[in-house]
N, C-alpha and C positions, 0 to 999 in steps of 0.2 A: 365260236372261238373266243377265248380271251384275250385283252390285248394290255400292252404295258407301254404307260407315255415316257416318252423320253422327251427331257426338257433344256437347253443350255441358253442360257440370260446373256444379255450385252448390256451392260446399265453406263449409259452415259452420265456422268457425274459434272457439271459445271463448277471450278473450281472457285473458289473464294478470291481471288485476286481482283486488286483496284482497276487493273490494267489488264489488257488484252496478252495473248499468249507470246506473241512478236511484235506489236506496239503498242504505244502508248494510253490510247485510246481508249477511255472508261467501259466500264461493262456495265453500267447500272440499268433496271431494268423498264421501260415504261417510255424510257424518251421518243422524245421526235423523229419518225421515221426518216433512216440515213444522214440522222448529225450525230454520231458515234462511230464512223468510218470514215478512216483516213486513209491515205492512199497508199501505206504497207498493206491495209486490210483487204485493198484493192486491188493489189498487185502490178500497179501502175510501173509502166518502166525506169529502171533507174536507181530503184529503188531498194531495199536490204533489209530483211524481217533482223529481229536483236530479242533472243527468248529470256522470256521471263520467267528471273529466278526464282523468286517466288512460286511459279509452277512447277516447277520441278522439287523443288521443297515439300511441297503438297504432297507431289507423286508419291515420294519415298515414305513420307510418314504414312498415307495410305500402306505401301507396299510391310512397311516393318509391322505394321499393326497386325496383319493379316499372316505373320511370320512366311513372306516372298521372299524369292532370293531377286534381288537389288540389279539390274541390267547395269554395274559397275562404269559399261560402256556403253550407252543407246545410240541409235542414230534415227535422225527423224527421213522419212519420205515422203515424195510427193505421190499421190493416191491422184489417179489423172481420169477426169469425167465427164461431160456438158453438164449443166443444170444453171437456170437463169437466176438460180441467187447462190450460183460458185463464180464471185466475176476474175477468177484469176483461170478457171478450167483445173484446179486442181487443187487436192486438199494438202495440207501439210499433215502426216501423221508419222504415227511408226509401223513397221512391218516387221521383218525378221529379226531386230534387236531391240525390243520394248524396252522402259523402264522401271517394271517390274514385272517378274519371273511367277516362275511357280508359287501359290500358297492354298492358304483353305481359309474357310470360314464355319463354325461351328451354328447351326441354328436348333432352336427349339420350335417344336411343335406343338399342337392344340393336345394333345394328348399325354404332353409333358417330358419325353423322351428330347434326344438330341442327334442331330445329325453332321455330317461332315461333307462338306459342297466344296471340291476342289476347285481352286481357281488357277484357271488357264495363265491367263498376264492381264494387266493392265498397262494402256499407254498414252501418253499426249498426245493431242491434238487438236487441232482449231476446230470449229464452229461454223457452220454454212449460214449464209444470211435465210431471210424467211421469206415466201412464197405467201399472200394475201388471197385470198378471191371472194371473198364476202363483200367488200366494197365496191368491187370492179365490175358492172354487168357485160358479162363477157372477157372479161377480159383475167389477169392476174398483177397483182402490186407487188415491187420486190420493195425487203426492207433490211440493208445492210447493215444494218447496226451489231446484228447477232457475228456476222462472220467475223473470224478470229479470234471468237471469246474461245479462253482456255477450257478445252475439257478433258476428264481423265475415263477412257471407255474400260469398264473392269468387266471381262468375259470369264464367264463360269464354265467350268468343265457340264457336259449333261449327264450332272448327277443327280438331277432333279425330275421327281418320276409321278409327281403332282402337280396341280393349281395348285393347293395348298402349300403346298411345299416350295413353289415358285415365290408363291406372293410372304410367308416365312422369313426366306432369303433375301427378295428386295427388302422388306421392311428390318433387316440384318444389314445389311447394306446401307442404307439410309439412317439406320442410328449411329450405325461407326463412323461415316463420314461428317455429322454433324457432333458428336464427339471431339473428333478431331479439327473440327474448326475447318472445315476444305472445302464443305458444299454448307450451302442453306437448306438442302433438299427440299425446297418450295416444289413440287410436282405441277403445281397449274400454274408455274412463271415458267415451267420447262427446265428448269433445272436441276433435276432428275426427271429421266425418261430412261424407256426401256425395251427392246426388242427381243422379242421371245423364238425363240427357236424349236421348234415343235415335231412330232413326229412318233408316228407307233411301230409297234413291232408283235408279233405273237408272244404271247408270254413263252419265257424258256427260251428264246431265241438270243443269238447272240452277235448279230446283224444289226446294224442300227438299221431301220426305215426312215425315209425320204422325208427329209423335213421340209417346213414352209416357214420365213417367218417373219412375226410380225412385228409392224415397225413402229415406232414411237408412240407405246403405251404409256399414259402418264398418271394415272391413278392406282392405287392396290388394288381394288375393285374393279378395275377395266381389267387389270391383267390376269385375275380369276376367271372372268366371266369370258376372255380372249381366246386364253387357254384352255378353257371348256368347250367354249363353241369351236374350236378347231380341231380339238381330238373326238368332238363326235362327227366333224365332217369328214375328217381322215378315216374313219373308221366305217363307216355307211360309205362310203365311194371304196373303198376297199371292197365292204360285201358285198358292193352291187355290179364287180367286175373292174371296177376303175383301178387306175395307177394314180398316186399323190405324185405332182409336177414337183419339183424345184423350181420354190417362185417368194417371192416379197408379195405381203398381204397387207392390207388396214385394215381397223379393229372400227365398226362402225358401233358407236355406243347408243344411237338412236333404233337401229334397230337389230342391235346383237347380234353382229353377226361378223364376220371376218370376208372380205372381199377383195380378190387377185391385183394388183395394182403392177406389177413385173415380172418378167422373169428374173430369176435369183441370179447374181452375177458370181462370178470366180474370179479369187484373189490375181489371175493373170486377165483378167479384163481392165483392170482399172492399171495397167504397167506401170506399177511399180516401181520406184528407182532413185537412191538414195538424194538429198535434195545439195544439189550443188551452193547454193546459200546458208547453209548452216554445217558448221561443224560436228563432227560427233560429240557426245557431252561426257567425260568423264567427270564420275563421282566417286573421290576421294572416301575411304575408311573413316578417317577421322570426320567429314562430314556426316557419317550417316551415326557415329557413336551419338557425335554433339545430339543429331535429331532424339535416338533414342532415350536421351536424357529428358528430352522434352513432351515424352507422349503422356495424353492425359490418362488418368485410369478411365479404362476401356467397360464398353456394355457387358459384358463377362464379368470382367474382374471386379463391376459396380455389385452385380446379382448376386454375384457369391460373398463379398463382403454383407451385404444387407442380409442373409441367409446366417453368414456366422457373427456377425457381430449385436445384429437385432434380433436375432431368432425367428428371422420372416420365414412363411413357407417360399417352397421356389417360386411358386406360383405368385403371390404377392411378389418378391424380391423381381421378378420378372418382369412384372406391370412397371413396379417401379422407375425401374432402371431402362425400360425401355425407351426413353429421351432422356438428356442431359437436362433440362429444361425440370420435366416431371422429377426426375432423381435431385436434383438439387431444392428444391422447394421441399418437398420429402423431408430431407436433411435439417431444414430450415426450422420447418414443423416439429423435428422430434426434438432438436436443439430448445427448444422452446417451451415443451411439454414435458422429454421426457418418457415417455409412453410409444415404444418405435409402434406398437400392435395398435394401438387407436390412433396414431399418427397414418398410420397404413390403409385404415379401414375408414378414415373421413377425407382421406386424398382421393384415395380408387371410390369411395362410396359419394358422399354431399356433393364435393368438388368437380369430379370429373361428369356426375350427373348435372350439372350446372354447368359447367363449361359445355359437354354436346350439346344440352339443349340450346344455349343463346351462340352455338358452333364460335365459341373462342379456343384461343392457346394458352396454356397456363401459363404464359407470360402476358399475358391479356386477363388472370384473374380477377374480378373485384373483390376477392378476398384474398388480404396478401397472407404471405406464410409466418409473421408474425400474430397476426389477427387469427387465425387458426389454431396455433398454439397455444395464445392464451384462449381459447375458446375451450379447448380440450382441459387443460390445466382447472375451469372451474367444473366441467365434469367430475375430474380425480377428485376436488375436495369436495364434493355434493355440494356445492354452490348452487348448480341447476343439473337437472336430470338429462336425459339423453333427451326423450322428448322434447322439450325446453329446448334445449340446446340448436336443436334443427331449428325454433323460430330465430335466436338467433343469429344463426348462420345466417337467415335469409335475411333479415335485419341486417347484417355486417352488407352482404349482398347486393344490397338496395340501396347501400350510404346512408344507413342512419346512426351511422356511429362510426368513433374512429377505431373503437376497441369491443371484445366481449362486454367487459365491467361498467361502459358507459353505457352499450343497451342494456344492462339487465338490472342496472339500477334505474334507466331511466323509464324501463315497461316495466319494474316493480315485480320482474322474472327470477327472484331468489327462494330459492327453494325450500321448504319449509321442513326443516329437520328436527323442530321441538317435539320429542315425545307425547309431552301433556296435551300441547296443539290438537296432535294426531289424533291422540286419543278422544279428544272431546268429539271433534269432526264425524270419528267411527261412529260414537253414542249417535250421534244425532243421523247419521245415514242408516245405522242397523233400527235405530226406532220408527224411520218412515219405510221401513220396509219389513215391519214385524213379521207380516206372512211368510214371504220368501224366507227370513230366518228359519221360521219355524220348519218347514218346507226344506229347509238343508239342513238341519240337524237330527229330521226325520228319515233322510237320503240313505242309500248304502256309498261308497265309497268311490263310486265311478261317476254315480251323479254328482257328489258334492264336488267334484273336482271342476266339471262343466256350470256349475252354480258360480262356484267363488270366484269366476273370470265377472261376473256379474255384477258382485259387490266391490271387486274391485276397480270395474268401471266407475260407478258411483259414487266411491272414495273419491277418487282422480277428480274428474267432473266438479265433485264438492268445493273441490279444493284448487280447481281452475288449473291441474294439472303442477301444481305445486308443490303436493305432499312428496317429500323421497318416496320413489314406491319400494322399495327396499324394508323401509320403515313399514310401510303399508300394509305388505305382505304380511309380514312378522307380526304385526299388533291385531291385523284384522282373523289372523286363523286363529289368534289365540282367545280372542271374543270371541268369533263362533264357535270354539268348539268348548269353551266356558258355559 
């Protein structure tokens, strides 16, 4: 039988704000277990959450970016649970009136096509503290600092019918939020996480099958391999007689594999009910214009500009654009050279081979994007060759210069463009290799072709890789075939 995955995403987003969603209380990440919870966060009697505007600010430009319709009027709920790091018994969130609505999100695939990922809603809400057990033998360590940090959960309709196509979308997700200034999307700080909603069906069916899913994936790669190893589980307990439960799973990455952790609850387990402490939050027309005056140009509308205004293919304009980060440095580069096609081809090529290897951010480059530029700029004038150029990149690389022109005057790396030069070098390489000459102009035409890579080795070499090989080519066919 064949089977077809059905996928729907929950990406919790942690928002950008200084401050917690209902108090005051910093969000920063790393501190001292439970000294960034105060007793709003607590729930201490007495006491009166005061939302922060600034989150909902967030919300909305998330929602407009994603063309949402706008919950004009939300209301927040209390989401009621045990769990030893909820110390109040119950979440603040939203249910039946989000603050944003319907939208979509457009993604691209490895195959270069585009897809369209409906999104359900997205909506505020706080933050549970965090559950320890690595420290504790036996035991479990609660650490409050996390509960009541703002987050915004954005649930995707399951229009998603791959891993691939999952891990696409989060990484779709994760550059528009950081675009927009709202998340850091740091994945191993937690702040983006994601829970997968999984399930098969026969293909041609039009039944959704019994989803599972899984909870707080924090990597692209965990959530490929999550979603892989679940739709073959779902599918083998299928042929082997079994029924898929309704259940919450964990994604164990040590040994790959997805294991049962609860039954799945329903939206009437956790009751529901709107929170007596907060007002509903109307948002004004005129606020959400001001916002849309304010959105930055978005990961689309970057791709398609570097596509018509640089002539990138999509594929390039794609890389590019896919962080604010990389696409701005990009920009930097070409401001500075000139050249958007070799600005493109030593961003995604030198650079980013250099950044994975010593695993930096290009904000953590050692080569800034001035130093790039003019790096490229003495390529255009044949100052130094492409070869060349790579030692100095790695030279800028290493700190031994603040610019291309100080390493390549100071390694004496300027490229040798005098004709008369070249030619003398030629004489003197074609005379210590008389036979071989002889031997290529004896050749029929398929050989000499595989010869002259030979002599132009040897040029090169001569000349400590100096000679334009441009020049090289041109002066050394016309000696040999002289």
């Amino acid at each position: 039988m064949q089977w077809e995955t059905v996928i729907g995403l929950e990406i919790h987003a942690q928002l950008a704000t200084a401050s917690k969603i209902f108090s005051g209380s910093a969000t920063t990440f790393g501190a001292e277990p439970n000294t960034q919870a105060s007793l709003v966060d607590l729930g201490m009697p007495g006491v009166l959450p005061v939302l922060n505007e600034n989150a909902v600010r967030m919300a909305c430009m998330f929602g407009l970016a994603v063309d949402a319709e706008i919950g004009e009027r939300n209301v927040f709920a209390r989401k009621n649970y045990f769990y030893p790091d909820l110390p109040k018994g119950y979440q603040t969130s939203q249910m039946d009136h989000p603050i944003v609505g319907r939208g979509f999100l457009d993604i691209t695939l490895e195959d270069g096509t585009s897809k369209r990922i409906g999104i359900t809603r997205a909506h505020l809400e706080e933050d549970a503290g965090k559950s320890l057990h690595e420290d504790f033998h036996g035991m479990s360590g609660i650490d409050l600092n996390r509960a009541g940090t703002p987050l915004l959960e954005i649930v995707s309709e399951p229009d998603i019918r791959s891993a691939k196509e999952a891990v696409a979308y989060v990484k779709a997700i994760h550059a528009l939020v950081r675009y927009l200034g709202i998340c850091d999307g740091n994945m191993a700080e937690g702040s983006l996480r994601c829970d997968c909603n999984v399930s098969v069906r026969p293909k041609g069916q039009a039944e959704f099958g019994t989803r599972a899913e899984i909870k707080n994936v924090n990597s692209f790669r965990f959530i490929e391999k999550a979603i892989n190893h679940e739709v073959q589980r779902q599918i083998e307990l299928i042929e082997d007689g079994g029924k898929v439960v309704q259940e919450t799973r964990l994604y164990d990455p040590n040994k790959d594999e997805t294991r049962s952790m609860r039954s799945k609850e329903e939206a009437n387990d956790y009751r529901y009910f709107p929170c007596p402490d907060l007002l509903p939050v109307v948002i004004e027309r005129s606020f959400l214009e001001e916002l849309r005056t304010q959105l930055p140009e978005l990961p689309v509308q970057k791709r398609e500009r570097f596509e018509r205004e640089f002539g990138l293919s999509a594929y390039d304009a794609s890389v590019l654009s896919a962080s604010r980060e990389m696409a701005d440095y990009f920009e930097q580069v070409n401001a500075t050279c000139g050249d958007a096609k070799l600005a493109a081809n030593w961003v995604m090529g030198e650079l980013s081979s250099l950044l994975n290897k010593d695993n930096l951010d290009i904000e953590q480059s050692p080569v800034s994007a001035g130093q790039l530029g003019g790096l490229i700029l003495r390529i255009k004038d044949n100052t130094i060759s492409g070869k060349i150029a790579k030692m100095v990149f790695e030279a800028l690389a290493g700190g031994e210069g603040a610019s291309a022109d100080e390493v390549i005057e100071r390694k004496g790396l300027k490229q040798v463009t005098d004709s008369g030069a070249i030619e003398a070098m030629l004489d003197e390489v074609l005379a210590a290799n008389a036979a071989q000459v002889e031997q290529y102009r004896a050749s029929d035409e398929a050989k000499r072709g595989k010869m002259f890579g030979f002599f132009v080795g040897q040029a090169m070499k001569a000349s400590r890789g100096k000679a334009n090989p441009q020049q090289v080519n041109e002066l050394l066919k016309k000696k040999l075939e002289g």
